[in-house]
N, C-alpha and C positions, 0 to 999 in steps of 0.2 A: 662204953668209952669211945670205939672208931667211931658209933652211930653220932654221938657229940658232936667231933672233929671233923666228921661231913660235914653237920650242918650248920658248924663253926666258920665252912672257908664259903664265902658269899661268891668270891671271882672264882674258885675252881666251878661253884653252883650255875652260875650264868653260861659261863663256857661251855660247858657240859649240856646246856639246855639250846645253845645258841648252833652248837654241832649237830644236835638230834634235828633243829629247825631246817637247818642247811640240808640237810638230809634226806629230810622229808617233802621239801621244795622239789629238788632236784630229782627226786623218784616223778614224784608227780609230772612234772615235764616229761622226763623219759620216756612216761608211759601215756603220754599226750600225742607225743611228736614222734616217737621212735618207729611207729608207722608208715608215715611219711618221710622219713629220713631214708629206710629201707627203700620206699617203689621207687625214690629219684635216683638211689644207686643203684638198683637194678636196671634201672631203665639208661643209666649213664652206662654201665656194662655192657647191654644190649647195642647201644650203638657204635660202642667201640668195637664189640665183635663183628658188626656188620661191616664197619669201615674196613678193619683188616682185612676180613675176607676177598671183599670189592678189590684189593692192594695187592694183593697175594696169591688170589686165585686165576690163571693163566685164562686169557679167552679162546673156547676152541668154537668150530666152526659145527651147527647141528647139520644131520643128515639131510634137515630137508628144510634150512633157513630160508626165513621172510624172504628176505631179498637173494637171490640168487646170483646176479652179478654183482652184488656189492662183495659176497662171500667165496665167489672164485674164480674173480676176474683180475688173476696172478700169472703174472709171467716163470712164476715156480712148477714143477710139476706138481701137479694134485694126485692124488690117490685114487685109483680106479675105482673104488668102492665109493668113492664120493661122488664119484661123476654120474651115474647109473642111473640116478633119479631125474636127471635134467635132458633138456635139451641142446642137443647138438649140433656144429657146425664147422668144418673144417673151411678154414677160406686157404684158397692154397696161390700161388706165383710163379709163374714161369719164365723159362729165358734170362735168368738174370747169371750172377750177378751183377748192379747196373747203377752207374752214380745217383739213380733216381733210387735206388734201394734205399739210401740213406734215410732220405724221409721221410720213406715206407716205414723203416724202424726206427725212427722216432713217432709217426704216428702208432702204432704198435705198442712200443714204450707207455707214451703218453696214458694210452685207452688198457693200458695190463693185458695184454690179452696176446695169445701167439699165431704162429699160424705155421707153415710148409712151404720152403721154398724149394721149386725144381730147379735145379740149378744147371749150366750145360758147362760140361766139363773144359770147353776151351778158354771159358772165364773165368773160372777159377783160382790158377795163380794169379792174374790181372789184377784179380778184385779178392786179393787174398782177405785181406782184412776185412772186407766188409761180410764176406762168411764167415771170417771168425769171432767176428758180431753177432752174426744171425747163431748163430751154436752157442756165443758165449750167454745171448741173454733170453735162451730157452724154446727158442724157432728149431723147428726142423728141417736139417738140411739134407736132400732127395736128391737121386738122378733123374736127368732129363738127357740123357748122352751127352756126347763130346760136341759134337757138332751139327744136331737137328737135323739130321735125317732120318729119312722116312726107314727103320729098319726093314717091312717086309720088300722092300726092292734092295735089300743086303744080302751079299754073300753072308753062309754063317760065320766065316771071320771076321768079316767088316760088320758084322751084329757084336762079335765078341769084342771087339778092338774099342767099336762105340760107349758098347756098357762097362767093358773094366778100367777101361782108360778113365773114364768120370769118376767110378769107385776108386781108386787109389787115390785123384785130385783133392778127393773129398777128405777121405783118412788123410791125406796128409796134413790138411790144412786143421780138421777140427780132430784128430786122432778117432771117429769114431767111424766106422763104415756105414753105407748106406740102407736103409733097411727095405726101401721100396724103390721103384722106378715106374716115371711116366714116360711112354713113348713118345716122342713128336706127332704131333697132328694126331694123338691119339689114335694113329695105325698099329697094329699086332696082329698077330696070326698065331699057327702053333710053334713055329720055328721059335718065333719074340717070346711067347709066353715060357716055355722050356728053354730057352737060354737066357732069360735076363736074370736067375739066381735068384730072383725077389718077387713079391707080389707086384704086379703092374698097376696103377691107379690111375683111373680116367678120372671122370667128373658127372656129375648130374647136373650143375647149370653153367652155361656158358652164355655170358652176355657177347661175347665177340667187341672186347673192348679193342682188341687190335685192331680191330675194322672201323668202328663207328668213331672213337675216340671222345664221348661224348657223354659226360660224368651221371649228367641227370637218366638219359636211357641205359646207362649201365644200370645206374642204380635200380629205376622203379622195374628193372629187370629182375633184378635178385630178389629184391623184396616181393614182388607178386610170384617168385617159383621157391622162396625157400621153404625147407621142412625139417623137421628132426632128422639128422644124420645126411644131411647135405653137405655133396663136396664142390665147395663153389672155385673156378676158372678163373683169373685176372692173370696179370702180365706184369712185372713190377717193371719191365723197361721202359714202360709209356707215363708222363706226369699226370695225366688223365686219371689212369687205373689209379695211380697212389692218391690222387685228389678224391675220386670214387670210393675206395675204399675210406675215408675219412670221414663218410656219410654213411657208408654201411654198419661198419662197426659199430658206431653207439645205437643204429636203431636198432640190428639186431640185440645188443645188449638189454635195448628198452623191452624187446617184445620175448625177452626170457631165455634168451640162447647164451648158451657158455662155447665160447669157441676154444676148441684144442686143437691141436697137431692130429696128422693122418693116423701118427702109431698110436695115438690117443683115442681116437675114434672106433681106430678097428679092434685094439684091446677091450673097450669098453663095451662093445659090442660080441667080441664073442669071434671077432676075424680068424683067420688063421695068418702068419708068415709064411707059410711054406711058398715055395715056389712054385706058380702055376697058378695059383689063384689071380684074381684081378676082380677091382672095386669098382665102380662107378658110385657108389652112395654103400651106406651100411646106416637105411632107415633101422627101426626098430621091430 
């Protein structure tokens, strides 16, 4: 009798056959395209996780990147473990500070990169502010005494009076004390080296911009005597030197030198601070 009443209802019969069709269509596709449906989500996944990564993941700097002054040619301090691998060059400045300093650091600014100024301690308050530029935007700021004289024709008071007098000018202006001293005219003896409290720092090249005043022979000076771990001589009181230096620095940068600060050189080298040492250069 149900078997009848089945095959009694025509529209329940078609429905029933028209469901199975739909059915059987729609597997078929599935199992046509559900393949390809799969690799384009996969592959739309995959580029999403690339992108985020790219967005999200912070860039650091390798030990021993392609470009070397594009990756640490910062007026931040860098980490001595970073430096180790490169080449060196302290460019250092004397006699200041000096309305010409300005420029000096703006060219400095501009090119990222720092350097060491000796600074003489009777210019100091004068030119407060522009040491406390040279400290605020990562320069090193050095004694060069009070007043440029020759210490070994000094009593050892009038040694003592030269060097601390500079050191307190200095703490006062940038709160940090000095960590090195260059003598005037690069005189010292045993007296200088045992009272100045600091390593003393000459130079390895001196173009004698004070004398020649003369951009181009300062420069092809520097450039035909620099090396790794050279401490190059300029004057930021002269417009010369700050012109001169605006041609040294990008070349050195082209020819692979990362320039630091003196504490940066001698740290990275292996210096000592004690007292009684003295630098001329800290090759490798």
């Amino acid at each position: 009798m149900n078997g009848g009443n089945n095959s009694s209802d025509p529209a329940r019969f078609r429905s029933t056959r028209k469901n199975r069709r739909y059915k059987r269509v729609y597997q078929e596709y599935r199992n046509k395209h559900r393949p390809r449906v799969f690799k384009i989500a996969t592959l739309a996944l995959v580029v999403m996780l690339g992108v985020l990564a790219v967005v999200i993941t912070p860039t650091r700097h390798s030990a021993t990147p392609k470009s070397p002054t594009a990756a640490l040619e910062l007026s931040a301090p860098i980490a001595i473990e970073d430096l180790k691998n490169y080449k060196l060059v302290a460019l250092t400045f004397d006699d200041g500070p000096d309305p010409n300093t300005i420029a000096l650091l703006d060219v400095l600014k501009k090119e990222k990169v720092v350097a060491t100024f000796f600074v003489l301690g009777a210019r100091v308050d004068r030119y407060s502010e522009i040491v406390e530029r040279e400290y605020r935007e990562g320069h090193q700021v050095a004694s060069h005494t009070t007043n440029h004289k020759d210490l070994t024709k000094l009593s050892s008071a009038a040694r003592q009076a030269e060097i601390t007098s500079t050191a307190a000018a200095i703490e006062r202006v940038t709160g940090a004390k000095p960590t090195v001293m260059r003598p005037p005219y690069g005189a010292w003896n045993a007296g200088v080296l045992n009272e100045a409290g600091t390593p003393l720092i000459l130079w390895s090249i001196d173009p004698k911009d004070w004398e020649y005043r003369d951009p181009d022979r300062i420069y092809q000076h520097v450039m035909a005597n620099v090396r790794d771990g050279s401490i190059i001589l300029l004057h930021d009181v002269y417009g010369t030197s700050v012109e001169t230096a605006a041609k040294i620095i990008p070349a050195l940068k082209e020819q692979g030198y990362i320039l630091v600060t003196v504490d940066r050189l001698i740290m990275t080298r292996g210096g000592s601070f004690e007292a009684g040492n003295q630098y001329r250069h800290l090759y490798p």
